[in-house]
N, C-alpha and C positions, 0 to 999 in steps of 0.2 A: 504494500500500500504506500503509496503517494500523498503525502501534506505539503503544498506548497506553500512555499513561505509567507508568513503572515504579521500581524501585529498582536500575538497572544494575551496584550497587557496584563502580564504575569500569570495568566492561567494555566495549568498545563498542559500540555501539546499532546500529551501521553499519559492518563490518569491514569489511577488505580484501578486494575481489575479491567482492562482494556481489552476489548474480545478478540482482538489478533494477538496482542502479545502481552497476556495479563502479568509475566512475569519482568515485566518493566516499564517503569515514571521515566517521565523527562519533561520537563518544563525547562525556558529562558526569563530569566528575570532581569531588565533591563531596568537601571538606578543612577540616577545623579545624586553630587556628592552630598553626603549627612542623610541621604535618603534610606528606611529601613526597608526587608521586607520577613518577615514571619513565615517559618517553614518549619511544618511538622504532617508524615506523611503514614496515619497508622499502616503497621504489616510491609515496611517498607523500610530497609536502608539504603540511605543517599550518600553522594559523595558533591559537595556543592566545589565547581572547576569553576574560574572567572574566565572567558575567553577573552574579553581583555580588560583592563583594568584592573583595580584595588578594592580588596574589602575586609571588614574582616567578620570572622562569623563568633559566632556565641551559644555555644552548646551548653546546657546546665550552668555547674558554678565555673565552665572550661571556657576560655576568649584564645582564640587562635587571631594574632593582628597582622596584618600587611599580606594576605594572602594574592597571588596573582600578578606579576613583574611586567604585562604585555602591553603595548599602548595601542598601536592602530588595528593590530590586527592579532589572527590566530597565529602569525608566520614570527609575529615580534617579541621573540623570550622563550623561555620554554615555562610548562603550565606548572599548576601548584593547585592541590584542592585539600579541602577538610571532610573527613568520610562524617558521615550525621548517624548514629546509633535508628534501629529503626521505632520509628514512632515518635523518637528523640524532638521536643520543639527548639530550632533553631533560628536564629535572629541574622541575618547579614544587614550589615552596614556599610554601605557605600564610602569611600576612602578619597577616591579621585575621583576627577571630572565627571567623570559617568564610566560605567560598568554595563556588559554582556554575562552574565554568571551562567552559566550550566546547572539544573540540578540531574543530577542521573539516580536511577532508584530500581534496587532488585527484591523480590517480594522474600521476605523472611522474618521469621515470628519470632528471633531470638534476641538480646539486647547486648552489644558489644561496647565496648569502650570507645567513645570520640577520640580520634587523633587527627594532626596536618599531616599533611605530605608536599614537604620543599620542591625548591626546582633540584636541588643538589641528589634526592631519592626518587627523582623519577625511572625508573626502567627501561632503557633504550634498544632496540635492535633495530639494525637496517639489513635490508636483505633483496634479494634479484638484481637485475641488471639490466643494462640501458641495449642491449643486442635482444634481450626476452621482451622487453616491454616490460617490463613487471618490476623496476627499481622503485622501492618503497621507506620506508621510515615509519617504526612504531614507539609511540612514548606511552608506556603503562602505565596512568597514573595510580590507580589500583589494579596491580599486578603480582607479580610472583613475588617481589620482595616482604607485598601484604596480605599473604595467604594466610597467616593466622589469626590475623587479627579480622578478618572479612570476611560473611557469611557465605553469600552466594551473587554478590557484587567487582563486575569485572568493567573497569573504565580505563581507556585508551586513546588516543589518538596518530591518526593513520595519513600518511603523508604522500603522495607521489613524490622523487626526486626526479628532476628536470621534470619536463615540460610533453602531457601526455600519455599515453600507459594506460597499462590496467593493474586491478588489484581485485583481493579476493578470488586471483587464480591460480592452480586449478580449482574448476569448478567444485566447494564443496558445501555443505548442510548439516544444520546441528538441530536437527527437530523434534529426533527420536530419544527414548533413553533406554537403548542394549547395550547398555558396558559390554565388554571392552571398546566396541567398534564405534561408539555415537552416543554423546550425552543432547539433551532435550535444554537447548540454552535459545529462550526468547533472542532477539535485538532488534535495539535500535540505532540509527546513523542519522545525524545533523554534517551538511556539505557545505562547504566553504569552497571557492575556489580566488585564485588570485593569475589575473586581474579581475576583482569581483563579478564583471560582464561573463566570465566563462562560464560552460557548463560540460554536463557529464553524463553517462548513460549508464542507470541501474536495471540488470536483470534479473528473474525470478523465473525460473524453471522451476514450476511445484510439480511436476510429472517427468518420470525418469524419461520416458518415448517421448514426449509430446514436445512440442512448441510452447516457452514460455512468454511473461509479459517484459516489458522493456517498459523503464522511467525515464522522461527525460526530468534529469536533474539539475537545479539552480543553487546558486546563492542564496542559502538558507534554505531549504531542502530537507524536510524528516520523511526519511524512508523506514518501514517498521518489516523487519521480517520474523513473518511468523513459521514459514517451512520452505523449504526448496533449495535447491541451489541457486547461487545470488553473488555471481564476478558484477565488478563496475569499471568503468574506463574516463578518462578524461581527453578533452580535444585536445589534438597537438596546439601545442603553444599556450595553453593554460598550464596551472598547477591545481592540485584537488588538495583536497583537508576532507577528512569527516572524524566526528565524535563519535567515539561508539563505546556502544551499553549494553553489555552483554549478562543475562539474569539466569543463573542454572535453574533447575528445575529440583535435583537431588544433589548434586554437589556443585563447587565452586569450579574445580578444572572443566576446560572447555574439550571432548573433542570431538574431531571434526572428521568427518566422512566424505572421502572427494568423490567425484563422479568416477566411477569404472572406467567410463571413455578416454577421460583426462588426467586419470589418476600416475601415466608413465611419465607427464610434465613435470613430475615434484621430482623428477631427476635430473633437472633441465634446466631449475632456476635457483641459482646459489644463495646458499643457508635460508630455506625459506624450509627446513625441518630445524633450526634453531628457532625461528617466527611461532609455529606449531607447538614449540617447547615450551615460550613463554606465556601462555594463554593457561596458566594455572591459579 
């Protein structure tokens, strides 16, 4: 499913209990400076990412200050979020000029401890290459480093290098839960491209034989996938960004089931099973 970009004024893009992808929230909460907003999400832990800008958040008796280093854009800094216990009411306060926040949210009924997470602990791998098509950048902001302290909440952001490509290939789907071969992990993806004008093509093949659907996707752009296989590409001469919020269903590690057809490609594009590694 396709949401084109909108002016949500702070509502969520992605509620609770959402019938394609109940196992994950995502709301944009967009603030000028001194300006609050109030967030608390029952059955739900969040992880609030600024995509640019300052703020800082206020979990219980916990104040995490100066969260989020970016100014103009998602490309300016690297990211920094405060994960929100679920159910947890948290307060963000606008810092700078104005702010873009991210909240991402995965469904789990347990209650963990608030913590930040710096630009210095975010998770980095880059993997494929500019001869594949598929040179990419992933920065996990809750990732493998925070597997213990995180129920069933995986937040990342996903980058094209140069200008172009595709990602999320080979084609694969995580919709099922047969341990070992495929865990059942809702997502969703907010798109960014620079120069903001670009855009991108999302596909969804929900049938192994058949023909699936294609998105065209913009600047600001919530794609929700609830099953199928689901590669995306960027025009040459653009750069792509997407957020993405990936909610397990039984456990936290992700994994993932390529398509048969395409599945001899993961020999083809380098360390892109180090990529697969970190999605725990």
């Amino acid at each position: 499913m396709h949401i084109p970009p909108h002016d949500n004024r702070n509502a969520p893009i992605v509620g609770a209990d959402h019938p394609l992808v109940p196992l994950n929230y995502f709301n944009i909460v967009k603030l000028r400076r001194g300006e609050v907003f109030d967030h608390a999400v029952p059955g739900y832990e969040t992880c609030v990412v600024p995509a640019t800008g300052t703020v800082t958040v206020a979990v219980g008796d916990q104040t995490f200050a100066g969260i989020g280093n970016r100014g103009t854009d998602v490309w300016d800094g690297e990211p920094e979020g405060v994960y929100v216990p679920s159910g947890a009411p948290a307060r963000i306060t606008c810092g700078s000029a104005s702010a873009e926040v991210f909240i991402a949210g995965a469904k789990f009924d347990q209650v963990l401890a608030p913590f930040a997470v710096r630009a210095d602990e975010i998770d980095m791998v880059q993997y494929g290459s500019d001869d594949t098509k598929t040179h990419r950048k992933i920065k996990h902001i809750l990732g493998q480093k925070q597997k213990d302290r995180v129920g069933r909440l995986l937040v990342s952001e996903l980058y094209t290098v140069g200008q172009g490509g595709w990602s999320g290939f080979p084609s694969h789907k995580h919709d099922t839960d047969r341990l070992p071969v495929e865990t059942r992990h809702d997502e969703t993806y907010n798109f960014r491209f620079r120069p903001a004008h670009g855009s991108g093509l999302q596909m969804l093949q929900r049938d192994e034989d058949a023909p699936g659907d294609a998105y065209h996707v913009v600047n600001g752009s919530t794609v929700l996938i609830d099953r199928g296989y689901h590669p995306c590409c960027v025009l040459p001469g653009y750069e792509m960004y997407y957020f993405t919020i990936l909610g397990g269903l039984s456990q936290r590690s992700l994994v993932q089931y390529f398509q048969p057809a395409h599945a001899d490609q993961l020999h083809t594009i380098p360390g892109i099973l180090d990529m697969v590694a970190k999605f725990k």
